[in-house]
MIMI-279551 format. One line per 4 residues: number of its first residue (from 1); their letters; for each residue x, y, z of N, C-alpha, C, O, CB. Coordinates in nm, 4 decimals. Glycine has a CB too. Example, Ala and Ser with C-alpha at 12.3 -4.5 7.8 and 13.67 -1.06 7.14 Angstrom:
1 = as = 1.3190:-0.5690:0.7800:1.2300:-0.4500:0.7800:1.3200:-0.3300:0.7800:1.4236:-0.3319:0.8465:1.1308:-0.4473:0.9046  1.2850:-0.2250:0.7080:1.3670:-0.1060:0.7140:1.2900:0.0030:0.7870:1.3409:0.1138:0.8039:1.4084:-0.0598:0.5725
This chain:
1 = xxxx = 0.0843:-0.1163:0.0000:0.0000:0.0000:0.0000:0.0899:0.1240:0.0000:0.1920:0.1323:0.0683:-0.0965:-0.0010:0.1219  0.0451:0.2182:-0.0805:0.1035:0.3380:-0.1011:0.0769:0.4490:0.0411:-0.0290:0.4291:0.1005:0.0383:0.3913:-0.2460  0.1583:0.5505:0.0902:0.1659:0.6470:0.1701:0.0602:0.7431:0.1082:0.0032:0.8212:0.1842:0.3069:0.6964:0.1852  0.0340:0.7428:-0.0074:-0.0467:0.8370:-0.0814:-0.1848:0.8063:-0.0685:-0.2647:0.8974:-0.0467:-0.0118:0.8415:-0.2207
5 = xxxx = -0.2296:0.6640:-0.0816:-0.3305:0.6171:-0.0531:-0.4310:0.6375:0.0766:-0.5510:0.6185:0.0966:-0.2948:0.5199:-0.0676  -0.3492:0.6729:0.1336:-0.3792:0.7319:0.3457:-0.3751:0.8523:0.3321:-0.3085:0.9074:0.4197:-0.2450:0.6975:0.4960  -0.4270:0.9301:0.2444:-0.4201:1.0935:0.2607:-0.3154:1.1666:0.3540:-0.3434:1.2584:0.4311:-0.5549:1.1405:0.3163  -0.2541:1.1395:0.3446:-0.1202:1.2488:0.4433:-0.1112:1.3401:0.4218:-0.1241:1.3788:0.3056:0.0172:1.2395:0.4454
9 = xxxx = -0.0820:1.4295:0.5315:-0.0909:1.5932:0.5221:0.0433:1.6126:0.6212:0.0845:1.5618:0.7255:-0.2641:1.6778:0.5922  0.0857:1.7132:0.5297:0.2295:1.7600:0.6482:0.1644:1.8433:0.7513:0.0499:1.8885:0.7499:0.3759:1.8728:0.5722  0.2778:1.8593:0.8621:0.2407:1.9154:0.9860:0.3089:2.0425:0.9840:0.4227:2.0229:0.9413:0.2752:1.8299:1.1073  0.2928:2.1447:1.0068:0.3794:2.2537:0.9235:0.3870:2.3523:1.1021:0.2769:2.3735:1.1530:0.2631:2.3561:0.7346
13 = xxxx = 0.4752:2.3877:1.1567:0.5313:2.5191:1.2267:0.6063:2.5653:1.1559:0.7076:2.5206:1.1022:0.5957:2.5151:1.3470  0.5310:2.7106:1.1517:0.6022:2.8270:1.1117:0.6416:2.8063:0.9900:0.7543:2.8506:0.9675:0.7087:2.8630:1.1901  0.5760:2.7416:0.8803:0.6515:2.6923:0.7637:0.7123:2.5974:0.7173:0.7220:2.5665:0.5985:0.7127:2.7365:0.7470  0.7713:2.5284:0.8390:0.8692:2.4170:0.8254:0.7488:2.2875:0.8531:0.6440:2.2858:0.9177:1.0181:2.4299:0.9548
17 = xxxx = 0.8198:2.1851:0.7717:0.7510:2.0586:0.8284:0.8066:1.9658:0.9219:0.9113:1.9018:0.9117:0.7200:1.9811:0.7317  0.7274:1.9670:1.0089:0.7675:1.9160:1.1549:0.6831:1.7655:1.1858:0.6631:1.7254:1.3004:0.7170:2.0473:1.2812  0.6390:1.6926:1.0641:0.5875:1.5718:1.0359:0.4684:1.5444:0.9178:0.4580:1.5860:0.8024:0.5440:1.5338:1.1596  0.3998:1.4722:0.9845:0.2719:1.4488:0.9122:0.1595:1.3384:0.9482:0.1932:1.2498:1.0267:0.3114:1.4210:0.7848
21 = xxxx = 0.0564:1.3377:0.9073:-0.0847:1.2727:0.9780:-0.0822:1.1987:0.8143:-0.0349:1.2318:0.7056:-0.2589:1.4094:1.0449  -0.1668:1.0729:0.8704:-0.2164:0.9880:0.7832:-0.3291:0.8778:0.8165:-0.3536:0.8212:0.9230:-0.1111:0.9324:0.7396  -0.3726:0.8695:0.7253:-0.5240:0.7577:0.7707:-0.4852:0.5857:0.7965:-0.4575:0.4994:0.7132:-0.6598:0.7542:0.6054  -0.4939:0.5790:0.9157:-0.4839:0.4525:0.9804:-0.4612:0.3250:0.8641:-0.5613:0.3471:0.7960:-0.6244:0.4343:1.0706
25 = xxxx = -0.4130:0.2394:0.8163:-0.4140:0.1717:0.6948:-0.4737:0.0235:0.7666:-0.5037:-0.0716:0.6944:-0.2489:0.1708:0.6098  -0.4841:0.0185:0.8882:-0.6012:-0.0997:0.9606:-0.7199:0.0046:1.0008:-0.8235:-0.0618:0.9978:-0.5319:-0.2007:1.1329  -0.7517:0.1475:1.0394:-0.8887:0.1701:1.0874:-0.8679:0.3020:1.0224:-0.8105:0.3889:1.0881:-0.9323:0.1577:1.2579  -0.9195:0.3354:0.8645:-0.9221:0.4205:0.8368:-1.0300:0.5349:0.8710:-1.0333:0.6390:0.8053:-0.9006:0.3890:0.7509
29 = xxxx = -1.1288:0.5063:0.9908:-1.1570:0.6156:1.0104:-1.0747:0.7368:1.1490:-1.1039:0.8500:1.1875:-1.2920:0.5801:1.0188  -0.9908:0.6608:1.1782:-0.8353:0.7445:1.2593:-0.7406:0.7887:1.1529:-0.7366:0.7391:1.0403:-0.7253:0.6271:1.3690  -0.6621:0.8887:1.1977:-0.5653:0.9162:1.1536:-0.4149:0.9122:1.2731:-0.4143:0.9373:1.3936:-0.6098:1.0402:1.0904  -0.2968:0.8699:1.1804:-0.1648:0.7894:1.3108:-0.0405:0.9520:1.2558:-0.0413:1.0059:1.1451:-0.0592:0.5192:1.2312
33 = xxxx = -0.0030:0.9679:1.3061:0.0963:1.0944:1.3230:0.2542:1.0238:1.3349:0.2997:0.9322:1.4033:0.0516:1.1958:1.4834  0.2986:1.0946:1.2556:0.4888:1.0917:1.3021:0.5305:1.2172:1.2722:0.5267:1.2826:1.1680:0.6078:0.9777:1.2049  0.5943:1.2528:1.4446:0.6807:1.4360:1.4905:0.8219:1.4077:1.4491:0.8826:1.3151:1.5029:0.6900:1.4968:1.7039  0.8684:1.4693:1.3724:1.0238:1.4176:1.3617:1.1281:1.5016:1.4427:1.2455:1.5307:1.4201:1.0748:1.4227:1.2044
37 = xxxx = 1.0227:1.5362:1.5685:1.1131:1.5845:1.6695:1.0120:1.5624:1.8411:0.8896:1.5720:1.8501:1.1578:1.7740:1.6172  1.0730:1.5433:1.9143:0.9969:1.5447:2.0455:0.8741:1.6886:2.0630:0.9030:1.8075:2.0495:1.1301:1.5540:2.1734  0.7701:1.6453:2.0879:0.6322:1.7927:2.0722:0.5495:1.7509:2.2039:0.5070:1.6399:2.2358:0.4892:1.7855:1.8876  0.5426:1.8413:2.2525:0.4453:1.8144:2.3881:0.3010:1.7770:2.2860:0.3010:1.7940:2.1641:0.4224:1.9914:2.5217
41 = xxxx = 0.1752:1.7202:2.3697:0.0746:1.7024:2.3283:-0.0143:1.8420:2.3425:-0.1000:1.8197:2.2570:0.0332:1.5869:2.3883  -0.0361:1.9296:2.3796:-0.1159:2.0456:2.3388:-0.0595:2.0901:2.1929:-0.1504:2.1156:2.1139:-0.1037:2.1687:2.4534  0.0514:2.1022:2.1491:0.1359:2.1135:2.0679:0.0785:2.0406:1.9383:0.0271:2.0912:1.8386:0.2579:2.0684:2.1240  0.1094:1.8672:1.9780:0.0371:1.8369:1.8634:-0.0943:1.8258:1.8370:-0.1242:1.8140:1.7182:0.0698:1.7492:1.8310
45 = xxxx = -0.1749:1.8263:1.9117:-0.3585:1.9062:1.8807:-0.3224:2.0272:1.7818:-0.3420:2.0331:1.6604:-0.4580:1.9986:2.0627  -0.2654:2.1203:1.8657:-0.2759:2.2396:1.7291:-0.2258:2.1979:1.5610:-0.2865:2.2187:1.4559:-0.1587:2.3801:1.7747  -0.0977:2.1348:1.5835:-0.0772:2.0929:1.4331:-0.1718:2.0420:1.3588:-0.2069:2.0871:1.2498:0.0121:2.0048:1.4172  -0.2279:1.9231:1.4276:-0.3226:1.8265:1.4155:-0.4461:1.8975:1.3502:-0.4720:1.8482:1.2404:-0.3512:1.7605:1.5525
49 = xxxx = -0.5452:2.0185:1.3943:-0.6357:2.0975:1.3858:-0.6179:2.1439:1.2883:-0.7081:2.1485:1.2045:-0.6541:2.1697:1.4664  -0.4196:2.2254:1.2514:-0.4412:2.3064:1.1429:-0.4067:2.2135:1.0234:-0.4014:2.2670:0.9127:-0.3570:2.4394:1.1505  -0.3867:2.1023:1.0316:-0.3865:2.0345:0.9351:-0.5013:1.9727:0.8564:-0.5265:2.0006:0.7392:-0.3208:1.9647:0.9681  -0.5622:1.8939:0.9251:-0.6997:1.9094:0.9273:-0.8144:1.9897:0.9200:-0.9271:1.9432:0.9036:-0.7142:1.8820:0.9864
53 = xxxx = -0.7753:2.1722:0.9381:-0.8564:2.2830:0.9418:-0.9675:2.2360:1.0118:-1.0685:2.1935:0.9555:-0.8885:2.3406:0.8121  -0.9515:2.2425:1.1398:-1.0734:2.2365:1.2687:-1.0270:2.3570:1.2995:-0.9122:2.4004:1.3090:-1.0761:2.1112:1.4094  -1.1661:2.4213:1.3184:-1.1736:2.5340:1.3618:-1.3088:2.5448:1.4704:-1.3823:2.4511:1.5019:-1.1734:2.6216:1.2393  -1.3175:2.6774:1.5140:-1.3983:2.6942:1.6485:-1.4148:2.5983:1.7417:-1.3312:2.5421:1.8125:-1.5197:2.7246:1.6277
57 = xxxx = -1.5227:2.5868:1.7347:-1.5822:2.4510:1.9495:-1.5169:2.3280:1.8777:-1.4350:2.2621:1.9418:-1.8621:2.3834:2.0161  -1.5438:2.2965:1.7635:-1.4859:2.1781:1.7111:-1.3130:2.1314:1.7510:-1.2625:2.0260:1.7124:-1.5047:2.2024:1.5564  -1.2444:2.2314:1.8316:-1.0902:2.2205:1.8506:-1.0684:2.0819:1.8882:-0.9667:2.0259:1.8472:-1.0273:2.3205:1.9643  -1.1567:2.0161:1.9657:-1.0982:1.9006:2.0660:-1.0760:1.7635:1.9396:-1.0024:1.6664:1.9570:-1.2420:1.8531:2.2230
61 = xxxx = -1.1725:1.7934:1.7976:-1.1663:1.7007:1.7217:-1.0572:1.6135:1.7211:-1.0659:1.4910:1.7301:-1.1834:1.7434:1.6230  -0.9288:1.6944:1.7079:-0.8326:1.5964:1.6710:-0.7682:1.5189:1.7708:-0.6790:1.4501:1.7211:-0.7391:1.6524:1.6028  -0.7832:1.5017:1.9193:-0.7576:1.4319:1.9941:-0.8824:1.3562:2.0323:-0.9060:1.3394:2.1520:-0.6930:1.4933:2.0781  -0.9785:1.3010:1.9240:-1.0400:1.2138:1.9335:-1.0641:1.1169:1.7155:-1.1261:1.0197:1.6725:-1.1780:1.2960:2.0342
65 = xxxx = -1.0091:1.1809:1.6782:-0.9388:1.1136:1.5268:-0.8067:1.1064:1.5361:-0.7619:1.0083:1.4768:-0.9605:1.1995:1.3869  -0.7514:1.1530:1.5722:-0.6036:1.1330:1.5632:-0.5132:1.0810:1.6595:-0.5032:1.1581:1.7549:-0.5547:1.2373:1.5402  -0.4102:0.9293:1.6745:-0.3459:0.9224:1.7225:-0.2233:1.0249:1.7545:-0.1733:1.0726:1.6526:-0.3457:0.8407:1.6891  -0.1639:1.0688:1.8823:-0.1009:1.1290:1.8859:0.0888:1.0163:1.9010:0.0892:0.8947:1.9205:-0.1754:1.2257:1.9878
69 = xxxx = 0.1505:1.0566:1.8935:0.2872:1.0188:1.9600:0.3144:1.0760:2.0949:0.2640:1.1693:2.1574:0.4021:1.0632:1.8732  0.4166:0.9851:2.1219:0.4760:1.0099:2.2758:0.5472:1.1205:2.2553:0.6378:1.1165:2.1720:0.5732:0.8933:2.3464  0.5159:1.2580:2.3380:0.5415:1.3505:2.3596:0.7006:1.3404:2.3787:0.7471:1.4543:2.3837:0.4586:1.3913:2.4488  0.7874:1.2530:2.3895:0.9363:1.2358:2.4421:1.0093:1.1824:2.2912:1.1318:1.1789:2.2796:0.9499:1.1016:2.5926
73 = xxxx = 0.9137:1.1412:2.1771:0.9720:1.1046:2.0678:0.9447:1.1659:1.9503:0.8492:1.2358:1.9164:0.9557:0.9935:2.0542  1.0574:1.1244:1.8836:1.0671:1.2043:1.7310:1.1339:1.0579:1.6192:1.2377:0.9967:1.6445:1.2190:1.3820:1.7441  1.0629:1.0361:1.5259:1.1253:0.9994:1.4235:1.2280:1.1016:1.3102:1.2372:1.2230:1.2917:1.0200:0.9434:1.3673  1.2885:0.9910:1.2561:1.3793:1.0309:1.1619:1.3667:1.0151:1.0333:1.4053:0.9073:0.9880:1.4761:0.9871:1.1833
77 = xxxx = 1.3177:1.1029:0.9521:1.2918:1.1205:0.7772:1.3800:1.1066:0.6798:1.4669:1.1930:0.6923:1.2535:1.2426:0.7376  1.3975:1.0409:0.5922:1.4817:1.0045:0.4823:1.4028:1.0035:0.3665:1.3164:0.9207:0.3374:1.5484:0.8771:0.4997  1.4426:1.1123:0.2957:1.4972:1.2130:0.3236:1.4751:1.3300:0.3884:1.3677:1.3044:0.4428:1.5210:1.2312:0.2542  1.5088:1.4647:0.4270:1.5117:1.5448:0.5210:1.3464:1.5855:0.4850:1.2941:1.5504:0.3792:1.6417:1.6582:0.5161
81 = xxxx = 1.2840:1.6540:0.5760:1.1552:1.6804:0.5393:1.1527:1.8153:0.4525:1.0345:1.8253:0.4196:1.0679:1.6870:0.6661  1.2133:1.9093:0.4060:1.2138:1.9689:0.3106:1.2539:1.8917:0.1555:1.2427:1.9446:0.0449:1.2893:2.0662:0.3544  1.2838:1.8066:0.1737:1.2818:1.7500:0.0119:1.2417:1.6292:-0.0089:1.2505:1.5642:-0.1131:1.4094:1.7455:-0.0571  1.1813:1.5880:0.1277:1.0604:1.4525:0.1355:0.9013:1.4700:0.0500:0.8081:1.5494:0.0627:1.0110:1.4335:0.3240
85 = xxxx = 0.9196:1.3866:-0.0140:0.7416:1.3688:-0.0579:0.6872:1.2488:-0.0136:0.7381:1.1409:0.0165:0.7053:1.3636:-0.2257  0.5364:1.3036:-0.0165:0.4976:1.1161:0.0022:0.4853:1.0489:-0.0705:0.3714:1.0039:-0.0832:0.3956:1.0637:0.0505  0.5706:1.0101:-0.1439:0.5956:0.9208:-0.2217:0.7558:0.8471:-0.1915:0.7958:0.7322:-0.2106:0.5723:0.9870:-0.3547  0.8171:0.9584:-0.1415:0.9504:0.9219:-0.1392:0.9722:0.8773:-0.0127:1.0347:0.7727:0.0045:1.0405:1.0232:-0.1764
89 = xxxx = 0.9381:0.9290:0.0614:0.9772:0.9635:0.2187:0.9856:0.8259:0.2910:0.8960:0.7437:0.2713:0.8542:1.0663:0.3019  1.0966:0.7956:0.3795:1.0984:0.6612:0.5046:1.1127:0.7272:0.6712:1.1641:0.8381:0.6861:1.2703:0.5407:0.4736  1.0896:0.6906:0.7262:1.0876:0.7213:0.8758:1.1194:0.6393:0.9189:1.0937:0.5327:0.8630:0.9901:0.7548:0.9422  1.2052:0.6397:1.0619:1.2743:0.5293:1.0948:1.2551:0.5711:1.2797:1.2711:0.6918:1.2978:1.4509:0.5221:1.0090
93 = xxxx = 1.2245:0.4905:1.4121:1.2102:0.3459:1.3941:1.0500:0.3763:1.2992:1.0091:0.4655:1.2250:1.2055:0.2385:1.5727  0.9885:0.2288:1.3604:0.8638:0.1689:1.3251:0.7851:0.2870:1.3386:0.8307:0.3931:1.3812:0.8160:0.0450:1.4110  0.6533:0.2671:1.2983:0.5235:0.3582:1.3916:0.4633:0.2710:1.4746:0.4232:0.1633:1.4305:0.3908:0.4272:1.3018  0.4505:0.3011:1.5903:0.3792:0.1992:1.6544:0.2190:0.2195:1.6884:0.2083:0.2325:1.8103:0.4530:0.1759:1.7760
97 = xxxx = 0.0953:0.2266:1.6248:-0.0003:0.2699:1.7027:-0.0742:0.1586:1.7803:-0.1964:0.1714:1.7888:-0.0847:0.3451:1.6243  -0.0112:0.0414:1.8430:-0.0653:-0.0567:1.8228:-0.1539:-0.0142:2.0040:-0.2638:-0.0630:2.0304:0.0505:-0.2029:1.7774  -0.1052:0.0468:2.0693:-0.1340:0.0858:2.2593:-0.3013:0.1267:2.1719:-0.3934:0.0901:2.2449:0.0052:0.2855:2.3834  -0.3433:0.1794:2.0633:-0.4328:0.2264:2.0243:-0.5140:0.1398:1.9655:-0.6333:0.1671:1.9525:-0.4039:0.3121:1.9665
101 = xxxx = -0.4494:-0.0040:1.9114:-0.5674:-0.0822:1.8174:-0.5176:-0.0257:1.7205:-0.5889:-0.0307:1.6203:-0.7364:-0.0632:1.8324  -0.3874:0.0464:1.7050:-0.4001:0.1159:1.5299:-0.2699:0.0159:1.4401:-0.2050:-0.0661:1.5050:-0.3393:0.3488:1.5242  -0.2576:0.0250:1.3684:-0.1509:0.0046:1.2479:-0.0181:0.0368:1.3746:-0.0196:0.1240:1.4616:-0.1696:0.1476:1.0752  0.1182:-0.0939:1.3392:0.2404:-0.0560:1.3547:0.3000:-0.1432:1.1658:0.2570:-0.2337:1.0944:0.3113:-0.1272:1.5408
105 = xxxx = 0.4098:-0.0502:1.1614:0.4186:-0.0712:1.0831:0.5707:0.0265:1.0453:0.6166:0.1076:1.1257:0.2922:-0.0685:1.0356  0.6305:-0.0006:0.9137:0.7166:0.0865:0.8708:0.6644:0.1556:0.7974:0.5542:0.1152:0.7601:0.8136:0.0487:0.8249  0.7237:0.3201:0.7273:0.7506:0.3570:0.5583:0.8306:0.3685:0.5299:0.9196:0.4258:0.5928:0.7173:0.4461:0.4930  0.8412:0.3142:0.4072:0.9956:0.2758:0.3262:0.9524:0.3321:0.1763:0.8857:0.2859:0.0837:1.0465:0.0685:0.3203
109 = xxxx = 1.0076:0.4262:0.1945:1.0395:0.4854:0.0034:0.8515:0.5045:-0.0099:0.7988:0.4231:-0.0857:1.1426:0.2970:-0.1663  0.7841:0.5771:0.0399:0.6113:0.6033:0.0613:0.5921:0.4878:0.0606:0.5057:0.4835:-0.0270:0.5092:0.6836:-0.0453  0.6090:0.3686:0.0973:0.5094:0.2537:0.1201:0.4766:0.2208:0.2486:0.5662:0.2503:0.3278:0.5523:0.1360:0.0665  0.3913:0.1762:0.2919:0.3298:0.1353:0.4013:0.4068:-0.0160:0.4234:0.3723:-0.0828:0.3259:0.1620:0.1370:0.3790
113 = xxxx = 0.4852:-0.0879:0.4996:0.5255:-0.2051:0.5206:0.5371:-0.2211:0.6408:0.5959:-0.1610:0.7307:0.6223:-0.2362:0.4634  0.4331:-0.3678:0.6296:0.4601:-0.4640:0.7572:0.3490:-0.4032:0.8029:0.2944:-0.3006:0.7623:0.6064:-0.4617:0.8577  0.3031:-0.5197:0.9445:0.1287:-0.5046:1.0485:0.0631:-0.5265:0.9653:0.0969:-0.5167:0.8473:0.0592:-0.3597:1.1245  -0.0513:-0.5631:1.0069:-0.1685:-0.5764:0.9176:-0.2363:-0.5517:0.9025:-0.3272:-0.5484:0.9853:-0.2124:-0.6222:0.8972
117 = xx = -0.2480:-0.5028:0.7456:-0.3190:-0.3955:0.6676:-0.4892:-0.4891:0.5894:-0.5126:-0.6035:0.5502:-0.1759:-0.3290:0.5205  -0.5843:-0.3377:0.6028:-0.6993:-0.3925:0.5449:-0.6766:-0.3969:0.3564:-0.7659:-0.4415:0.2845:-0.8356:-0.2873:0.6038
């Protein structure tokens, strides 16, 4: 399965991309996140929101669609996230959403590999 196929959206501060959200590839009505740097969790709600464009009372949306990461971790992008696409892009370690019921799994070169996928 393709990275493209899971709608991914970069996570953008201040311009820069500081990860990206994608649709669960076992429960696509969640979306699973990788910070490629350590982000407190209020932190990633906001990314999360403006990525997604939740706006007004609706704010809390994305901490009930979206897996978040452990506030203490960051993956590593290959290549750098300014000249990553999703198509190209690997992250390294695993994703794990499994504490969630979600997809663990790798991306390697935009593919989704490994866990099990619908």
């Amino acid at each position: 399965m393709k990275l493209t196929d899971l709608e991914p959206r970069w996570l953008l501060r201040d311009g820069q991309r500081v990860g990206f959200i994608f649709r669960s590839p076992t429960k696509p009505a969640w979306w699973q996140s990788c910070l490629f740097q350590p982000t407190e969790h209020n932190e990633q709600k906001e990314l999360f929101n403006a990525a997604l464009d939740v706006q007004g009372e609706n704010r809390d949306y994305a901490f009930t669609t979206v897996q978040g990461c452990n506030s203490g971790c960051g993956w590593t992008p290959t290549p750098s996230p300014e000249a990553a696409t999703f198509e190209t892009i690997s992250v390294a370690p695993s994703i794990d959403g499994s504490a969630g019921g979600l997809w663990h799994g790798y991306i390697t070169s935009g593919q989704i590999v490994g866990g099990h996928l619908i």
